[in-house]
N, C-alpha and C positions, 0 to 999 in steps of 0.2 A: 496814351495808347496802353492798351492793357501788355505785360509783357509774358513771358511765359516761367515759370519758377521754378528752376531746376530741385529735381528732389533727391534723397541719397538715395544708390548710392554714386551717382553721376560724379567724377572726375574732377571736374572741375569746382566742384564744392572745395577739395580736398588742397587746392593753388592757393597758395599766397599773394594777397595784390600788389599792384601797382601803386606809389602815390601818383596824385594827381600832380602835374608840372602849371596848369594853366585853365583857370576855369573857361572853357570855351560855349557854345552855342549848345554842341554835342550832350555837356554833361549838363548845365542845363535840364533841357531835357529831357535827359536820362534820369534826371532826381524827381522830374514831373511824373515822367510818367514811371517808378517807383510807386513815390507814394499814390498814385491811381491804383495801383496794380497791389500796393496794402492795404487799400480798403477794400476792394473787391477780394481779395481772400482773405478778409476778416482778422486783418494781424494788427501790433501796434508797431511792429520794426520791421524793417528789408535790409537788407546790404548788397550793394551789388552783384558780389559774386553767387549773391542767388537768381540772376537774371541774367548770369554768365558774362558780366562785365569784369572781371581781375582788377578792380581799380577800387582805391579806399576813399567810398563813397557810402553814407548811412542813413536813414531817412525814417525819424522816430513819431510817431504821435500818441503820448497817452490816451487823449481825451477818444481813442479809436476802438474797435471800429465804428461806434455805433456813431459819435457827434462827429468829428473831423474836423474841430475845430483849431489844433495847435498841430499843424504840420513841421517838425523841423529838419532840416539838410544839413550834415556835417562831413566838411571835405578833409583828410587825411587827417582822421581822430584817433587822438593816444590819450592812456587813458594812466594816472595814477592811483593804486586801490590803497584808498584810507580809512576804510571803515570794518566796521567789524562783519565778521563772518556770519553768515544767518542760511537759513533753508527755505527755501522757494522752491514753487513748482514753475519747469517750463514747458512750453513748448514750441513748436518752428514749424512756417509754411513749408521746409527744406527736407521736415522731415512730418508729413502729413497723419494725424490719425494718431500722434504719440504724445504724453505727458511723462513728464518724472520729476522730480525731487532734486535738486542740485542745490550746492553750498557756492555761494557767492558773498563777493565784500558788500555789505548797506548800503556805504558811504564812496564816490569817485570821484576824484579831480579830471576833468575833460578840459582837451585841449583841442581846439581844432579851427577851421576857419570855416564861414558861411560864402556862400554863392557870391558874394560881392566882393566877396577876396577881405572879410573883414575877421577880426582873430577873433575867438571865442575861448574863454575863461571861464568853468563852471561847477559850484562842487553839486553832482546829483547825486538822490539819496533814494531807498527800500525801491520800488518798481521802477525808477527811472534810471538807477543805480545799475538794477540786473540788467534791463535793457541794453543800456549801453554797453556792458558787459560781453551778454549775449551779440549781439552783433557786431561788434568788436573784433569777438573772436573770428566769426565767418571772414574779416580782411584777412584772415591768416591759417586761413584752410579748418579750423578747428568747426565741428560740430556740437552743440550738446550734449549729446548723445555718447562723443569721444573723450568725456567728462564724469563720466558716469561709474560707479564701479562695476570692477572687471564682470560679476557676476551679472549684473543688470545688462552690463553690455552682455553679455552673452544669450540672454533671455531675451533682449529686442535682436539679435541678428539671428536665432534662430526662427522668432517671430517673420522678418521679412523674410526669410530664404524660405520659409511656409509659402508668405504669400505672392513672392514672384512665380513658384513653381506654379501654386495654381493659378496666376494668370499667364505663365505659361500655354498650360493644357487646353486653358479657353479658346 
């Protein structure tokens, strides 16, 4: 089921999750239909508190959006940064319509466990690296965007406060 993806600057982006206590039926399919709902908005990461779940849940597939072929589920993932620092652009279904430039680690040690309740061990590097990064952050209220420097933030939230007034007026 496709779910719906909260976007900023909705509240509940901004909530720190839950861990998971017990993989049940629920989360489950809350990871299925995730990633349904990452391919349908053309992303390669979701985390649940962009589906307005609070719970540290993330659901990554590079090879997306176009093949679909490497779907993964990681249930309460920590993450240790051992690589070096580089610049990438990102951008989030959370935050629609926006790119920018962020400095992230290369190189990550993940920690986490898959749906079967089995532990996971893994060092990701350059795109799978930021990803997990990136979505990472969203279990702990953080944006992209809240990343950014002061001035850049300031030039995207004069940007949206442009574009809520006029869909305001509409």
């Amino acid at each position: 089921m496709i779910l719906e993806v909260l976007t900023h600057p909705d509240p509940l982006l901004k909530q720190k999750s839950e861990a998971i206590t017990e993989i049940t039926p629920e989360i489950r399919t809350l990871a299925a239909d995730m990633i349904e709902t990452m391919y349908k908005q053309q992303g390669i990461g979701l985390a649940a508190p962009q589906v307005g779940k609070q719970i540290r849940l993330i659901v990554i597939d590079l090879s997306g959006p176009e093949l679909k072929e490497e779907p993964q589920v990681f249930v309460n993932p920590t993450l240790e940064l051992i690589g070096e620092k580089q610049k990438a652009e990102e951008g989030c279904l959370s935050v629609p319509d926006y790119r920018n430039t962020l400095v992230r680690h290369d190189k990550v040690l993940l920690k986490a466990t898959d749906l079967d309740n089995n532990k996971i061990e893994l060092e990701a590097s350059d795109l799978f690296a930021i990803c997990l990064q990136h979505e990472c952050d969203h279990l702990d209220g953080i944006l992209f965007i809240d990343r950014m420097s002061r001035l850049k933030r300031s030039l995207y939230d004069a940007r949206l406060k442009k574009q809520l007034k006029a869909e305001k007026q509409q």
